[in-house]
PyMOL Python script that loads the backbone (N, CA, C, O; Angstrom):
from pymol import cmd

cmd.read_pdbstr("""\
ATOM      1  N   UNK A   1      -1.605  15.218 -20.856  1.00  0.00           N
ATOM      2  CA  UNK A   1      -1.065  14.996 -19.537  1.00  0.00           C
ATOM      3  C   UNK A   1      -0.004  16.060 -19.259  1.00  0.00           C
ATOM      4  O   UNK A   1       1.029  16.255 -19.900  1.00  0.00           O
ATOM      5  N   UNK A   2      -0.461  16.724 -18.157  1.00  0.00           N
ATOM      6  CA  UNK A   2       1.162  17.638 -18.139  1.00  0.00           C
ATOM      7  C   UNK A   2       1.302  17.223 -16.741  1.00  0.00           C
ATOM      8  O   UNK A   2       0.635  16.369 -16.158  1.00  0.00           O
ATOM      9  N   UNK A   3       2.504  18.124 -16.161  1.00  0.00           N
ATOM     10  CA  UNK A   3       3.311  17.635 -15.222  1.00  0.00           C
ATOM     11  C   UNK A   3       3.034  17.873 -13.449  1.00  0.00           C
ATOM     12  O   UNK A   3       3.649  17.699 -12.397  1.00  0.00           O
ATOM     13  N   UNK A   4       1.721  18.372 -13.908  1.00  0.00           N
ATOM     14  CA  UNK A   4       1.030  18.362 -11.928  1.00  0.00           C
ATOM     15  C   UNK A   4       0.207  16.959 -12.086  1.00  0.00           C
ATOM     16  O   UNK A   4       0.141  16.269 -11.068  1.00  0.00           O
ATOM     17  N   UNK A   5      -0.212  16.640 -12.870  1.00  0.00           N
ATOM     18  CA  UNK A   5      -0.896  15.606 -13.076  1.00  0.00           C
ATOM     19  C   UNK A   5       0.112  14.145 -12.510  1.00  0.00           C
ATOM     20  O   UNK A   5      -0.400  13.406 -11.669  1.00  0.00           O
ATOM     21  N   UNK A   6       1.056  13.937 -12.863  1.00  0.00           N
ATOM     22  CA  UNK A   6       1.976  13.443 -12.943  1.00  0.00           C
ATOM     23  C   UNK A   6       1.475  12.652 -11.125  1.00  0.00           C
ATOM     24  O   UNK A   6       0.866  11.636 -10.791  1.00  0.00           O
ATOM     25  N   UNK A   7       2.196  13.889 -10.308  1.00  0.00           N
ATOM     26  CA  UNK A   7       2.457  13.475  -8.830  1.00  0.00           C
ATOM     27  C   UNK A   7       1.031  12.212  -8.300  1.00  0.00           C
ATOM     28  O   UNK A   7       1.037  11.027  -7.967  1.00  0.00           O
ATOM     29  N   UNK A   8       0.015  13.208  -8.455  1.00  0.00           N
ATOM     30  CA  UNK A   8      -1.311  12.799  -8.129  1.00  0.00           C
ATOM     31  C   UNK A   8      -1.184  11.649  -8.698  1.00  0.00           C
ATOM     32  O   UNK A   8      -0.887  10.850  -7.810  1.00  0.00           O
ATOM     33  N   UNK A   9      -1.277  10.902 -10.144  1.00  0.00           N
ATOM     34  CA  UNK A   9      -1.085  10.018 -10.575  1.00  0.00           C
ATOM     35  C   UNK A   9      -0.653   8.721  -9.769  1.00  0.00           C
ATOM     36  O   UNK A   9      -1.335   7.747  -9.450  1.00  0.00           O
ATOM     37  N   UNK A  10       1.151   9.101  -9.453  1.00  0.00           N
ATOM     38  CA  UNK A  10       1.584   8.342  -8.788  1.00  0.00           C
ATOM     39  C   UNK A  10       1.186   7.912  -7.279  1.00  0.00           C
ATOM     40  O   UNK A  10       1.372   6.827  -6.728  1.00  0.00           O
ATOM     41  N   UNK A  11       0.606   9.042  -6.796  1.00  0.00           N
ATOM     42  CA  UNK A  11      -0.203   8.715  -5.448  1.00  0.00           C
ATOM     43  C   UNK A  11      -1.212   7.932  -5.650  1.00  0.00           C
ATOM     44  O   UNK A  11      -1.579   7.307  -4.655  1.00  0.00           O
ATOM     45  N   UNK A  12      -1.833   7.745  -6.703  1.00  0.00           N
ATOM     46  CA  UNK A  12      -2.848   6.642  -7.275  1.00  0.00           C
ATOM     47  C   UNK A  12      -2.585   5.267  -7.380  1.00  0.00           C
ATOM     48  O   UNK A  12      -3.392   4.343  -7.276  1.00  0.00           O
ATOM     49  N   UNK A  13      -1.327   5.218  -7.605  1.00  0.00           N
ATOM     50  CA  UNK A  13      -0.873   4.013  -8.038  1.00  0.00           C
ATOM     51  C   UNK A  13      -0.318   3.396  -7.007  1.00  0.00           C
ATOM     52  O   UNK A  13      -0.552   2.206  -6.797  1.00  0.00           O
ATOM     53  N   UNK A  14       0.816   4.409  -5.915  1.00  0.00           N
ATOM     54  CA  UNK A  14       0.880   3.955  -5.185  1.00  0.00           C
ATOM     55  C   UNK A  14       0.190   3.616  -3.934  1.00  0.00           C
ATOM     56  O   UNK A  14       0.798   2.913  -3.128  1.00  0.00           O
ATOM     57  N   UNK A  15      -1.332   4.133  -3.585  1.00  0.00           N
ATOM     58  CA  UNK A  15      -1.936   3.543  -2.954  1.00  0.00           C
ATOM     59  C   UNK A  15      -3.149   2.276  -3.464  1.00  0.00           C
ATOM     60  O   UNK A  15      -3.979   1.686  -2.773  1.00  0.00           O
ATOM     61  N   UNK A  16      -2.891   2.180  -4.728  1.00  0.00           N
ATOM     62  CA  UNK A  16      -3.510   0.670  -5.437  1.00  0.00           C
ATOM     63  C   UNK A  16      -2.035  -0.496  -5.171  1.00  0.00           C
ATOM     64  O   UNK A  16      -2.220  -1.712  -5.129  1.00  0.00           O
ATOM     65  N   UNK A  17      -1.046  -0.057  -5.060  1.00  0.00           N
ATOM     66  CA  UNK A  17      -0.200  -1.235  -4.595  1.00  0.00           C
ATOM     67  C   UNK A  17      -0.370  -1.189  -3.221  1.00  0.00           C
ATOM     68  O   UNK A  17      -0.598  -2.290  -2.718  1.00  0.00           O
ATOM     69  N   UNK A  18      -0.323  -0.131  -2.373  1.00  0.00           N
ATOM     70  CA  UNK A  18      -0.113  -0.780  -0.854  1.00  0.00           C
ATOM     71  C   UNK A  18      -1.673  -1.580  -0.494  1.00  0.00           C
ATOM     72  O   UNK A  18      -1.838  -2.232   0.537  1.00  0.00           O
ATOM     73  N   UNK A  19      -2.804  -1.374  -1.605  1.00  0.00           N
ATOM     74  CA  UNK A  19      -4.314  -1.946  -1.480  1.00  0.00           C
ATOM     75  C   UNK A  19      -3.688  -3.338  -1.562  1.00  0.00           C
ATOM     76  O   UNK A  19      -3.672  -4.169  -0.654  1.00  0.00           O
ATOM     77  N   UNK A  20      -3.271  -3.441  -2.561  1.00  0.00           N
ATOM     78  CA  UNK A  20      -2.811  -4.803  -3.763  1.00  0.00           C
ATOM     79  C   UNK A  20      -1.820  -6.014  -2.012  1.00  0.00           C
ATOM     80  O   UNK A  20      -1.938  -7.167  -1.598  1.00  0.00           O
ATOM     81  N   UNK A  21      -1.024  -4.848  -1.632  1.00  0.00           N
ATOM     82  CA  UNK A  21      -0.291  -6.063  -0.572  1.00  0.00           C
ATOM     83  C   UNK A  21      -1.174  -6.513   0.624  1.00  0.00           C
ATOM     84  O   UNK A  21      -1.077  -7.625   1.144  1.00  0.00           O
ATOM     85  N   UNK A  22      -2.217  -5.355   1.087  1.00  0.00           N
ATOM     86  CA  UNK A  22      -2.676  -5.815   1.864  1.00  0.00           C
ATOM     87  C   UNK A  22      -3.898  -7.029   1.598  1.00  0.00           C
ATOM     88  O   UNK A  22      -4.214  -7.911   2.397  1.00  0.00           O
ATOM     89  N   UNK A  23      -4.371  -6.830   0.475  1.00  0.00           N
ATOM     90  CA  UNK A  23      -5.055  -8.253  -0.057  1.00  0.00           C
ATOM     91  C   UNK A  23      -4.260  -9.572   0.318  1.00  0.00           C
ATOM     92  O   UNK A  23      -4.489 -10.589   0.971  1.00  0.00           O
ATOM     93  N   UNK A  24      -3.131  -9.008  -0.478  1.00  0.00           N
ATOM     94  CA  UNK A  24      -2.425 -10.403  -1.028  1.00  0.00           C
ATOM     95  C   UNK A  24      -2.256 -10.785  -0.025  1.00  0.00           C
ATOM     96  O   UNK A  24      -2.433 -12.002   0.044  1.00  0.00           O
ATOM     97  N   UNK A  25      -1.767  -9.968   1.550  1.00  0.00           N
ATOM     98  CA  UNK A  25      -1.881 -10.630   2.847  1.00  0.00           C
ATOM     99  C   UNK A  25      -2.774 -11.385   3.544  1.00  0.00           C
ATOM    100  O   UNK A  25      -2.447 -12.286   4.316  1.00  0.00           O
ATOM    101  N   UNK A  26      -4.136 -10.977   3.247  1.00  0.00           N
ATOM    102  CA  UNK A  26      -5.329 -11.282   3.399  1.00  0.00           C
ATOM    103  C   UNK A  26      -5.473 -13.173   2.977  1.00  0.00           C
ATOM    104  O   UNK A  26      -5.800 -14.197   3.578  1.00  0.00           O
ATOM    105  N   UNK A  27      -4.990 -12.781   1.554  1.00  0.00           N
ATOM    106  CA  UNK A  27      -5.467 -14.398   0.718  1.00  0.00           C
ATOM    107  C   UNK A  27      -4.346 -14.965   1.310  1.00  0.00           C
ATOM    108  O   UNK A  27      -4.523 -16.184   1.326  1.00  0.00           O
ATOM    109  N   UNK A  28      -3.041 -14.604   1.915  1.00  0.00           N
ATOM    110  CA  UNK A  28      -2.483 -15.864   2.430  1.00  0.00           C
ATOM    111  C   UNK A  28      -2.507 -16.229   3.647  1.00  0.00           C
ATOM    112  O   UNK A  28      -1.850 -17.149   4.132  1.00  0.00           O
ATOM    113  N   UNK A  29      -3.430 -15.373   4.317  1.00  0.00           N
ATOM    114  CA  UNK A  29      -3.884 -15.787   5.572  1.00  0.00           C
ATOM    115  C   UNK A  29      -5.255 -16.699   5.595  1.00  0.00           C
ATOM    116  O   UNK A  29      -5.590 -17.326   6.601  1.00  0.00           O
ATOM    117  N   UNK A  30      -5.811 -16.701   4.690  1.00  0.00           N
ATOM    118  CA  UNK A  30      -7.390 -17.374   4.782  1.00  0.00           C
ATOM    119  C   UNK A  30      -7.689 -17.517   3.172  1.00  0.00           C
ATOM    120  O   UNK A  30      -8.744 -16.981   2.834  1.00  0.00           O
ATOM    121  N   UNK A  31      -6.890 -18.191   2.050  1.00  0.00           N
ATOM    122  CA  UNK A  31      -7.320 -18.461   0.959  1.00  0.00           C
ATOM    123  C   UNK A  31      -7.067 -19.793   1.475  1.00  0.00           C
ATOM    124  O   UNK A  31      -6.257 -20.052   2.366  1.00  0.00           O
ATOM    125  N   UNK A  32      -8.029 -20.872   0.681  1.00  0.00           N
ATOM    126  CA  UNK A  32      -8.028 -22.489   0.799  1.00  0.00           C
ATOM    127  C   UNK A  32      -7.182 -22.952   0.253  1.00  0.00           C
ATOM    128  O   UNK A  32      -7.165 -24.148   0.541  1.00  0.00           O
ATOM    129  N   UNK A  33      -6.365 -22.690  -0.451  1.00  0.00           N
ATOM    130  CA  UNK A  33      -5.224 -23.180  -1.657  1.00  0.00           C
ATOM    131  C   UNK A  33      -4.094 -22.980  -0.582  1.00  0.00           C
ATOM    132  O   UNK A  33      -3.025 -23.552  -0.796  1.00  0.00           O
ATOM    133  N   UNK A  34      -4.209 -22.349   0.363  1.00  0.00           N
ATOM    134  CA  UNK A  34      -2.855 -22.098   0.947  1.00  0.00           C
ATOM    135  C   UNK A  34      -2.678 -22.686   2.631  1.00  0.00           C
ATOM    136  O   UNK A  34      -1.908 -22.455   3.564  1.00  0.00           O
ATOM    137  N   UNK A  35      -3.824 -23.533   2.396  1.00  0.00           N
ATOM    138  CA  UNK A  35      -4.058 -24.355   3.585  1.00  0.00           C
ATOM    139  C   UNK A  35      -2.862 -25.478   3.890  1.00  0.00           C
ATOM    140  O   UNK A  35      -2.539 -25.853   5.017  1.00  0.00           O
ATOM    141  N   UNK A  36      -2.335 -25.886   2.753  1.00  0.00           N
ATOM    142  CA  UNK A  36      -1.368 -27.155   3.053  1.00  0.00           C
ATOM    143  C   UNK A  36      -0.078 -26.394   3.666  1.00  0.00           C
ATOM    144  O   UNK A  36       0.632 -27.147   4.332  1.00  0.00           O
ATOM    145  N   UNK A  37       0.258 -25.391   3.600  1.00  0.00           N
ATOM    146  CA  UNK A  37       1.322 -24.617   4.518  1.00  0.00           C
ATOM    147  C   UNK A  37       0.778 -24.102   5.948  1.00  0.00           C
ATOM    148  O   UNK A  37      -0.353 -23.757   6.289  1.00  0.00           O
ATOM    149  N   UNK A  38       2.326 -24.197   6.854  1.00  0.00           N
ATOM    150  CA  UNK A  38       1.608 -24.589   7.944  1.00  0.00           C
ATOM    151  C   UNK A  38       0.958 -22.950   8.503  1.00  0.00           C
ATOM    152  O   UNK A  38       1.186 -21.824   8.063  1.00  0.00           O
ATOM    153  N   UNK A  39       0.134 -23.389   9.571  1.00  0.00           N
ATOM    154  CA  UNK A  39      -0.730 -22.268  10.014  1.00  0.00           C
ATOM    155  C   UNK A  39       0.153 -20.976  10.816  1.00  0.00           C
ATOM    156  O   UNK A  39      -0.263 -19.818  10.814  1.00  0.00           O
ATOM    157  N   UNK A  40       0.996 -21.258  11.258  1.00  0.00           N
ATOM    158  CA  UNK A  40       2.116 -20.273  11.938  1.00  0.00           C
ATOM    159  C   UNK A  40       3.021 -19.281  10.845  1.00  0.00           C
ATOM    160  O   UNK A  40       3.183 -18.063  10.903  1.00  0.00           O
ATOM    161  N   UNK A  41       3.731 -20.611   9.475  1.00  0.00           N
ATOM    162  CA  UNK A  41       4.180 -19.434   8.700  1.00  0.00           C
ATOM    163  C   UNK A  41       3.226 -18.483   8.150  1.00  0.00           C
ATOM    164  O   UNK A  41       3.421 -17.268   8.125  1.00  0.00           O
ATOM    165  N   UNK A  42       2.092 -19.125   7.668  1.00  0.00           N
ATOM    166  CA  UNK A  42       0.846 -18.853   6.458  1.00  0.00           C
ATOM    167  C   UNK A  42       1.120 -16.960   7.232  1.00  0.00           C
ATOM    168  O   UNK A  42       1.473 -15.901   6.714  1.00  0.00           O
ATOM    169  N   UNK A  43       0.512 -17.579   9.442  1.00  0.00           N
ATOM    170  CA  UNK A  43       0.072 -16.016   9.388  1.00  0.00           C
ATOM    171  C   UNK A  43       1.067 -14.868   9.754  1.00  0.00           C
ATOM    172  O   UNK A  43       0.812 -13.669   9.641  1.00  0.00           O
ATOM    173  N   UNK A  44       2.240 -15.405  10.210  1.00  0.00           N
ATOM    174  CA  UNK A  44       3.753 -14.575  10.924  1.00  0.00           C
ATOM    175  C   UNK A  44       3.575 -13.806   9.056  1.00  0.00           C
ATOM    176  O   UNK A  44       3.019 -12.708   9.105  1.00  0.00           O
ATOM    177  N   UNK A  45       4.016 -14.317   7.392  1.00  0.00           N
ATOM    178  CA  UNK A  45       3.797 -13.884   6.305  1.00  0.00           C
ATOM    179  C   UNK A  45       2.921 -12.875   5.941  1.00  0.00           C
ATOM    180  O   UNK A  45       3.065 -11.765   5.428  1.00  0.00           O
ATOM    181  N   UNK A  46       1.746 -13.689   6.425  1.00  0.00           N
ATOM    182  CA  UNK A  46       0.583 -12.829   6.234  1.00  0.00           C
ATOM    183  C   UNK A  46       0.437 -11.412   6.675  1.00  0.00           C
ATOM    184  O   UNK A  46       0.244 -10.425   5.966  1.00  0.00           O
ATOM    185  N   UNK A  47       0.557 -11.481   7.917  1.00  0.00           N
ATOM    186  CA  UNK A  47       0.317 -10.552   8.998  1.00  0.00           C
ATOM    187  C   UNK A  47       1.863  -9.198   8.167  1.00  0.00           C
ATOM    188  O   UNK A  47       1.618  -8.066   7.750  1.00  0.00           O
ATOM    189  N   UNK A  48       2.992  -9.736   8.184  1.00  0.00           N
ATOM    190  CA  UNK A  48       4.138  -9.280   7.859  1.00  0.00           C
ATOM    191  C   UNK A  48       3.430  -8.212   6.599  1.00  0.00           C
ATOM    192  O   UNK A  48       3.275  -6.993   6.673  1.00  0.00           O
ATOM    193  N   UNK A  49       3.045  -9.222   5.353  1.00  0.00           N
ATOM    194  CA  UNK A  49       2.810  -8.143   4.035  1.00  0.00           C
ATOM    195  C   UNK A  49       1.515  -7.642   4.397  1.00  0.00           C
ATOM    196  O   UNK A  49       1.285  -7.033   3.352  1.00  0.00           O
ATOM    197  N   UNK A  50       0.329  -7.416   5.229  1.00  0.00           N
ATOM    198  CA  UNK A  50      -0.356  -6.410   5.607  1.00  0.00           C
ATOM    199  C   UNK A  50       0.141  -5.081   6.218  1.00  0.00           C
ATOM    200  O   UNK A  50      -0.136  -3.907   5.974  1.00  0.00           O
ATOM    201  N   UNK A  51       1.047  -5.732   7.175  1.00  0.00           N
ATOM    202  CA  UNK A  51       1.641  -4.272   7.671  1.00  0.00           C
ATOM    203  C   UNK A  51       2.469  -3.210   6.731  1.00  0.00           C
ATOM    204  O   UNK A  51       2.508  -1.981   6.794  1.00  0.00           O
ATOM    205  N   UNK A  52       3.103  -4.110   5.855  1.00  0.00           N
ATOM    206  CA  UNK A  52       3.713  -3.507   4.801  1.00  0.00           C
ATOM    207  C   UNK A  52       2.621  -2.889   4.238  1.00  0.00           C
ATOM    208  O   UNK A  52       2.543  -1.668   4.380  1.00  0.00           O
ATOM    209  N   UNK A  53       1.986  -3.317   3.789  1.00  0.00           N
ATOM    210  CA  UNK A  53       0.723  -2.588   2.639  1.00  0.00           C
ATOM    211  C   UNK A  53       0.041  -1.409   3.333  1.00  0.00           C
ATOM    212  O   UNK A  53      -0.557  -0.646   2.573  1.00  0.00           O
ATOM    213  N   UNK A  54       0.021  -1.127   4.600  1.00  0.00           N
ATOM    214  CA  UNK A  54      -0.241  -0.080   5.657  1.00  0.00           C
ATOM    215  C   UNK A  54       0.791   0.912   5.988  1.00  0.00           C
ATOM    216  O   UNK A  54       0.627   2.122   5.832  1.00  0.00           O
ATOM    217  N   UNK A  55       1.852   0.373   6.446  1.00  0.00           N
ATOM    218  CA  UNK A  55       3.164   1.125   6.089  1.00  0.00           C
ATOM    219  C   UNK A  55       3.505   2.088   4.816  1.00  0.00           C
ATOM    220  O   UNK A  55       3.638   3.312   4.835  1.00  0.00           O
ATOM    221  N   UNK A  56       3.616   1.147   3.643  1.00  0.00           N
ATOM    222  CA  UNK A  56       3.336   2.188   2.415  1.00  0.00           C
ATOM    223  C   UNK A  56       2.024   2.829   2.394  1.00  0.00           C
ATOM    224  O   UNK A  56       2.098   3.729   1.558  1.00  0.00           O
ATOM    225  N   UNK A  57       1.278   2.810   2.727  1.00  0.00           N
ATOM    226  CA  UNK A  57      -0.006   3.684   2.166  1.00  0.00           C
ATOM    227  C   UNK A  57       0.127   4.863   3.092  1.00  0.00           C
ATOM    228  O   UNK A  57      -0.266   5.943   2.652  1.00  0.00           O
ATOM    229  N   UNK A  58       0.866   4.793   4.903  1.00  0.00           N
ATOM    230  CA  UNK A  58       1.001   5.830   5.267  1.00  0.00           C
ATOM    231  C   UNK A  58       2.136   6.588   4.738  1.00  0.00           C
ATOM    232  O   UNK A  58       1.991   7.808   4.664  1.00  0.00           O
ATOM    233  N   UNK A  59       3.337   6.024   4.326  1.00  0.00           N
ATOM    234  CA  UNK A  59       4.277   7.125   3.861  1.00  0.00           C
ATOM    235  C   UNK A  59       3.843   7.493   2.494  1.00  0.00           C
ATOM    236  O   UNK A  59       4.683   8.221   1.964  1.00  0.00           O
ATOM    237  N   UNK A  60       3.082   7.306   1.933  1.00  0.00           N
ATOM    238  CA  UNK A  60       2.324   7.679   0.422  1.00  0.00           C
ATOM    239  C   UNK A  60       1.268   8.904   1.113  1.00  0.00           C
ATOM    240  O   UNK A  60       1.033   9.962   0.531  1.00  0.00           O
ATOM    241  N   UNK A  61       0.783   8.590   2.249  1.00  0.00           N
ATOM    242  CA  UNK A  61      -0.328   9.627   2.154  1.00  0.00           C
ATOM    243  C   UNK A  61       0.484  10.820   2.713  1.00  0.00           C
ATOM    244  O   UNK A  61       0.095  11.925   2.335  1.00  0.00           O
ATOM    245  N   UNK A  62       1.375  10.789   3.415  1.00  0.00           N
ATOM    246  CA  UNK A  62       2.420  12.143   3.885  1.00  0.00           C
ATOM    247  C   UNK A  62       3.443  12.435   3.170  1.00  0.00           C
ATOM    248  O   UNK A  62       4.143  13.397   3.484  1.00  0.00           O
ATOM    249  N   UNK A  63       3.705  11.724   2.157  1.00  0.00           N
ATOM    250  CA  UNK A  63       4.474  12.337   1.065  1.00  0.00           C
ATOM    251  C   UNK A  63       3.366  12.991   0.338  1.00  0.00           C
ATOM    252  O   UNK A  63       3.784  13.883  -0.400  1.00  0.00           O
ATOM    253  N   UNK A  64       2.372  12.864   0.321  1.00  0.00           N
ATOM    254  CA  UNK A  64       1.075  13.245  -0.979  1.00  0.00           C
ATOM    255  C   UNK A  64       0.717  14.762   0.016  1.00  0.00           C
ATOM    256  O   UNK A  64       0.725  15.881  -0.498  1.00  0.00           O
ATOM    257  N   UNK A  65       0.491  14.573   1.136  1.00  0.00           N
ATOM    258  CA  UNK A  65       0.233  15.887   2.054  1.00  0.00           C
ATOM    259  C   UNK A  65       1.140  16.800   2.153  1.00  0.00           C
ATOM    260  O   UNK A  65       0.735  17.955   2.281  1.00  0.00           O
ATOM    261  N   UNK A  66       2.327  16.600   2.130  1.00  0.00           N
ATOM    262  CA  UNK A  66       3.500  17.116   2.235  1.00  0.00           C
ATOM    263  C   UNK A  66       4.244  18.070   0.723  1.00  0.00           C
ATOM    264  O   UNK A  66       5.026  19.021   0.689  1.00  0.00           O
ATOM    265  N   UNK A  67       3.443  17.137  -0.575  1.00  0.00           N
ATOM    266  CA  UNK A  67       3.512  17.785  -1.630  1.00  0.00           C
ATOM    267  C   UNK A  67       1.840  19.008  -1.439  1.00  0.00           C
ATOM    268  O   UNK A  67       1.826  20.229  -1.287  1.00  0.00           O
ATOM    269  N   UNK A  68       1.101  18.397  -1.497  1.00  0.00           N
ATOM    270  CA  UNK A  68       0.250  19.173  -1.184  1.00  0.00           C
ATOM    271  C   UNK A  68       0.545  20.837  -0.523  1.00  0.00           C
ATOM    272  O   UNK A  68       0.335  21.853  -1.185  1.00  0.00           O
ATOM    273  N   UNK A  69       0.961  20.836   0.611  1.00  0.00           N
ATOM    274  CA  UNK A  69       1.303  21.876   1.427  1.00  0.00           C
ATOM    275  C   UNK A  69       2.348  22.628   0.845  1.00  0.00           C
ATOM    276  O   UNK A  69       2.211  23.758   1.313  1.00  0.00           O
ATOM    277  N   UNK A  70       3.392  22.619   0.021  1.00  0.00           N
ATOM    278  CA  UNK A  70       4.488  23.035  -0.778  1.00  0.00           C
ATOM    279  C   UNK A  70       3.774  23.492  -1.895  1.00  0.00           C
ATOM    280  O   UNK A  70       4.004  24.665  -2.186  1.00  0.00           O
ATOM    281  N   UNK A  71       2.665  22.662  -2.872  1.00  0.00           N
ATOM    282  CA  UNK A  71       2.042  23.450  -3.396  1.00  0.00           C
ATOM    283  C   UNK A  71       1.034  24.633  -3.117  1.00  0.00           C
ATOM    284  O   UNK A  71       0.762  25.502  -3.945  1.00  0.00           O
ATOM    285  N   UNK A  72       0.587  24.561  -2.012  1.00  0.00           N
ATOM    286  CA  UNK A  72      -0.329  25.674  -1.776  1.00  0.00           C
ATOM    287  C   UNK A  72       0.751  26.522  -0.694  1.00  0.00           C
ATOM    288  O   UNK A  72       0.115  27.312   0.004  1.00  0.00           O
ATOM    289  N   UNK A  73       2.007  26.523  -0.457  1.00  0.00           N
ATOM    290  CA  UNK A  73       2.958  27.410  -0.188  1.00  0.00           C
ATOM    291  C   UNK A  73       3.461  28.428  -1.727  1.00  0.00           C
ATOM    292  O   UNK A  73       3.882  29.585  -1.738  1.00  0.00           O
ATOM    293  N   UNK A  74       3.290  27.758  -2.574  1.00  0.00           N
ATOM    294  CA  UNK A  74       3.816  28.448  -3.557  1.00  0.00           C
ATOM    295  C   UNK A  74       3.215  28.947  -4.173  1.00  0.00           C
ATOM    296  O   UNK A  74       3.779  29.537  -5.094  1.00  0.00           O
ATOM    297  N   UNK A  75       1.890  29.030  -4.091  1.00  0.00           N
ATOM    298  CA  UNK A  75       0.698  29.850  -4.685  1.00  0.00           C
ATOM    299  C   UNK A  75       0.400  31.461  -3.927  1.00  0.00           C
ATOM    300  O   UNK A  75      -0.518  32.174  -4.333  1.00  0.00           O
TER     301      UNK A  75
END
""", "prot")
cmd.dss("prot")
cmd.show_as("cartoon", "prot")
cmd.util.cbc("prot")
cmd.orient("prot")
């Protein structure tokens, strides 16, 4: 592993977490287990950690473009 590897990496990971919130938004909007809470918080929550999980994946993909372009500036 050396150290260009590194960045890319973390752009990996961090767009498997902003995947990961927008699920998890998903299942608490329409998983059956989460039916006994009421239907207003379930989706105001829901709706909330999707946008998040969209939110990060766009500042992940323009930090990732943004390294990108700095590297092929320096070449």
């Amino acid at each position: 592993m050396n150290r260009d590897s590194l960045p890319s990496m973390m752009t990996v990971v961090g767009f498997l977490v902003a995947a990961l919130f927008v699920v998890f938004g998903l299942y608490v909007i329409f998983a059956k287990p989460m039916q006994n809470i009421p239907r207003e918080f379930r989706n105001i929550f829901g709706y909330i950690v999707i946008g998040y999980g969209v939110f990060r994946s766009v500042i992940i993909y323009q930090k990732h473009k943004e390294r990108k372009d700095a590297d092929d500036e320096n070449e």
